[in-house]
C-alpha positions as CSV (number, residue, x, y, z in Angstrom):
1,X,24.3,-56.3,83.1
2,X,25.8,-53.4,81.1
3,X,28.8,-55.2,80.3
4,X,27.0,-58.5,79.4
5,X,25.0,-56.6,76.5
6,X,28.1,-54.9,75.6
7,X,29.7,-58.3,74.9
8,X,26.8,-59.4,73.2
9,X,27.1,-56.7,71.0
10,X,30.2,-57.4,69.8
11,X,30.5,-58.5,65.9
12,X,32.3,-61.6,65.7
13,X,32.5,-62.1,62.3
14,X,34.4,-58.7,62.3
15,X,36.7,-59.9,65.2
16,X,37.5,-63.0,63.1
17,X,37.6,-61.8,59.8
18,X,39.0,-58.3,59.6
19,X,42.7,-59.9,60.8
20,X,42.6,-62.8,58.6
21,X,41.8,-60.6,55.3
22,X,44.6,-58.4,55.9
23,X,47.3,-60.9,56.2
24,X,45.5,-61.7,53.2
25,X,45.9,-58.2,52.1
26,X,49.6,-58.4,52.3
27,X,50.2,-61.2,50.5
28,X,48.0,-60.5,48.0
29,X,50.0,-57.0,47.8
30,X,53.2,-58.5,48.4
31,X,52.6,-60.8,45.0
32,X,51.6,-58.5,43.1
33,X,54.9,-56.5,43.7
34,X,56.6,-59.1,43.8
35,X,55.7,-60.8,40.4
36,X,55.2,-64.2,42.3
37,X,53.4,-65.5,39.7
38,X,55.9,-67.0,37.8
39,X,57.3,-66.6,33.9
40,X,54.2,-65.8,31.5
41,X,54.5,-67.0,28.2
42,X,52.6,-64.6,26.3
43,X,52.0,-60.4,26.8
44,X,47.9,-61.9,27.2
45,X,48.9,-64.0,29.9
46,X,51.3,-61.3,31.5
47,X,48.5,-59.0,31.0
48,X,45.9,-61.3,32.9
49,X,47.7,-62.4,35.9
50,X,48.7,-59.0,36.4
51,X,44.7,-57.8,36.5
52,X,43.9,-61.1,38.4
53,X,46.5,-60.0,40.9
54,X,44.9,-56.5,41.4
55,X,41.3,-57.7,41.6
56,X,42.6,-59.8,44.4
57,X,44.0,-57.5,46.2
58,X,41.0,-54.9,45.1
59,X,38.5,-57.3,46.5
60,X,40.5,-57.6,50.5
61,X,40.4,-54.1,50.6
62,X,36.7,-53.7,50.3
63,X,36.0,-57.1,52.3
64,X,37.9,-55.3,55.0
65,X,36.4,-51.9,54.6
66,X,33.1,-53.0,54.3
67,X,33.3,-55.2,57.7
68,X,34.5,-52.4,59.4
69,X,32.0,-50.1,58.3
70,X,28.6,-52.1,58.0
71,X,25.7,-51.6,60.0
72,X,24.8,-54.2,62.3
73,X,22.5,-57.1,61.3
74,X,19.2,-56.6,61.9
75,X,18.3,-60.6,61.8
76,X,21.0,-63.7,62.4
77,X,20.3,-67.2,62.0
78,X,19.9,-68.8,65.4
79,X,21.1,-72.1,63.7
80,X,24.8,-73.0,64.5
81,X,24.6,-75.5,61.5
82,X,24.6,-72.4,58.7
83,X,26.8,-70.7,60.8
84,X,29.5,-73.3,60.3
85,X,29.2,-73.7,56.8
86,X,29.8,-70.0,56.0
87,X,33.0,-70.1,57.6
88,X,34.1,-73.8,55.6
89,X,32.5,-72.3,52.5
90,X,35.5,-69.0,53.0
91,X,38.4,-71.2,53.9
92,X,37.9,-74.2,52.0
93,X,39.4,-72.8,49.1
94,X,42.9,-72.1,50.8
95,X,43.2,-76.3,50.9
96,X,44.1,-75.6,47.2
97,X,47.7,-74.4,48.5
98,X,48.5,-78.0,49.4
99,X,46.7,-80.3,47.1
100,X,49.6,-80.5,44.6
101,X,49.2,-79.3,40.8
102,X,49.9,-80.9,37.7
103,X,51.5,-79.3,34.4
104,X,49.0,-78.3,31.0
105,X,49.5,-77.1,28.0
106,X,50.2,-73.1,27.4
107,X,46.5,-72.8,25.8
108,X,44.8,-74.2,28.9
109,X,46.9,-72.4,31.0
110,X,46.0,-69.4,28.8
111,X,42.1,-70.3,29.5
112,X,42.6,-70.8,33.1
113,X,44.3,-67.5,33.6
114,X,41.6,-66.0,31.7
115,X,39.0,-68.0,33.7
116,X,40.0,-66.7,37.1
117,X,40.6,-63.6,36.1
118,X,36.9,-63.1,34.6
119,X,35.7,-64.6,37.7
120,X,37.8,-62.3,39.9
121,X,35.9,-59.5,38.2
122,X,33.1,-60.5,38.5
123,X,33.3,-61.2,42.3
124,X,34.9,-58.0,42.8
125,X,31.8,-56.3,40.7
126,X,29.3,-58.2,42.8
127,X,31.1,-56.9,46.5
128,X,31.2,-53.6,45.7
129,X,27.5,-53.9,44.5
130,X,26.7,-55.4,47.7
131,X,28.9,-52.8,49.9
132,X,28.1,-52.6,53.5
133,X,25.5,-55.3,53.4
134,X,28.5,-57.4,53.0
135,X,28.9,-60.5,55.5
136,X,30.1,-64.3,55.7
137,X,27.3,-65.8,58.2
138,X,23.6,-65.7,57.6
139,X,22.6,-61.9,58.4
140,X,20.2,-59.6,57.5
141,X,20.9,-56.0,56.8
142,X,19.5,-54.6,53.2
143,X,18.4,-56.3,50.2
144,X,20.5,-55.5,47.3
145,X,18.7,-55.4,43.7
146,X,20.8,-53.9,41.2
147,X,23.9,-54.7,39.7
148,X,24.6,-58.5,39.8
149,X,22.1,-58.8,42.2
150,X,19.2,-57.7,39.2
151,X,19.5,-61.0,37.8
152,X,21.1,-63.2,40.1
153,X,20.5,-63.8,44.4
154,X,23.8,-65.6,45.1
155,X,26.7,-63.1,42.5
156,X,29.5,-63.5,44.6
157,X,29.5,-67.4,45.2
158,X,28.9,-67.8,40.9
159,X,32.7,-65.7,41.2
160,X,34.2,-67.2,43.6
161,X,33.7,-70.5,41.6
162,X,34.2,-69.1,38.3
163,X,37.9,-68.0,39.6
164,X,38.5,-71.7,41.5
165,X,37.0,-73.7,38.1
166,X,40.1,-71.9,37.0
167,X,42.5,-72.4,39.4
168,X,41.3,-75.7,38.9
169,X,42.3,-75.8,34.9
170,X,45.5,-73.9,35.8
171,X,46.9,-77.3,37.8
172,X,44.6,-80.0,38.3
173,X,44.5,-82.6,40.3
174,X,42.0,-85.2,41.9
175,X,41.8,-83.3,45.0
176,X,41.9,-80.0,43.7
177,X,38.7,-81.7,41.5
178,X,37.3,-82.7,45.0
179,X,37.6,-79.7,46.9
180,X,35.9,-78.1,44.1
181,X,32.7,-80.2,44.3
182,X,32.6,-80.2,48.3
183,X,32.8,-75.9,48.2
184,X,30.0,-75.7,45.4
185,X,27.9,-78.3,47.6
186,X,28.7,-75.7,50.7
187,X,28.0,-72.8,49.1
188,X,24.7,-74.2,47.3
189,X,23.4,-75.1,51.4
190,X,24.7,-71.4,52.2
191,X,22.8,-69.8,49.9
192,X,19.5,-71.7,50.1
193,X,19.8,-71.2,53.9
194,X,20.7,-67.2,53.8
195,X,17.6,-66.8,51.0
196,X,15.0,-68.4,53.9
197,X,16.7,-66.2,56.4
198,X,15.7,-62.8,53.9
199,X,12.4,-64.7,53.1
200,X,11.5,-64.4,57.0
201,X,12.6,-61.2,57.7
202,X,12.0,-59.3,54.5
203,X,9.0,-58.9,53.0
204,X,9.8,-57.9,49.9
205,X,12.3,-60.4,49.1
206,X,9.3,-62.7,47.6
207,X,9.1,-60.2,44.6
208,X,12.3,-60.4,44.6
209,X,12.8,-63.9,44.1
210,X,10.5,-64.2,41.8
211,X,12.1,-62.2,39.3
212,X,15.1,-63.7,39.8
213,X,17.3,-66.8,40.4
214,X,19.5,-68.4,42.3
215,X,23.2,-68.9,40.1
216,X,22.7,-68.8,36.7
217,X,19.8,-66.3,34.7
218,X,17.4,-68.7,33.1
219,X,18.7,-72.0,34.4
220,X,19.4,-72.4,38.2
């Protein structure tokens, strides 16, 4: 019995996660050292891959830290269905590293650089605001209100596709364009499904919604 609870009580996400974001670590370190980014043809764009690149590898080192050092949940959804979407909602976006890429013109490569990069911030901001509450399935720990998360339930998926609309504009193409719509469909059933699971287990998350919403202030 004593080691069947102790099995249960193992945090998978951590088991699964902690690994992958620190290969992720080291290639996200290993680029930024590197200068894999390629020639930059302005001091702006230089400027901005470089602080992309450091946000990236800023925002692995506090996924990691954070899912080593969070408490455990205090509510999961027993739904497999939500489960499964979180993890296609975090790897989706690595099918951009074979869905080709087209040239554009230095401007919109300026405004894509620029696009990710303000998106990279922003989803850096939002985890650091969110700190050991941090997870990828639907879990309950603490409800974060300030920050982001003042005006906004769902910060970190708004960033994540703030930086991707960018990688996007950077080198388009038609599946680029569709993986694009398919992750912001995921994420929109991720979130809807995580904000029921704080609903039922929180009660002050109704205030909470109230005075907020879900992606964008005053819209959505």
């Amino acid at each position: 019995m004593k080691l069947r609870e102790e099995s249960t009580s193992i945090d998978i996400e951590r088991v699964i996660l902690v690994p992958i974001m620190a290969l992720l670590l080291l290639s996200a370190v290993s680029a930024l050292f590197s200068g894999a980014n390629g020639a930059s043809a302005s001091v702006l764009d230089a400027a901005l891959r470089l602080t992309y690149q450091v946000l990236l590898t800023v925002f692995y080192i506090m996924a990691i830290f954070f899912l080593l050092t969070r408490n455990p949940a205090s509510a999961r959804s027993g739904r497999i269905a939500p489960t499964i979407a979180a993890y296609i909602g975090t790897f989706l976006p690595f099918l951009f590293a074979f869905a080709g890429g087209s040239e554009v013109s230095q401007g919109l490569a300026l405004f894509a650089v620029g696009l990710m990069t303000l998106g990279m911030a922003f989803t850096v901001w939002s985890l650091m605001t969110l700190g050991k509450s941090f997870g990828v399935e639907p879990q309950v720990r603490t409800l974060v209100q300030h920050g982001p998360y003042r005006l906004i339930r769902n910060p970190l998926y708004v960033g994540e596709m703030i930086t991707l609309t960018g990688a996007v504009c950077f080198s388009p193409t038609l599946l680029k364009t569709a993986i694009l719509v398919a992750l912001a469909a995921v994420q929109a059933y991720r979130a809807i499904q995580e904000e029921q699971l704080l609903a039922d287990n929180l009660p002050e998350y109704a205030a909470y919604k109230l005075r907020t919403t879900r992606f964008v202030p005053g819209l959505f």
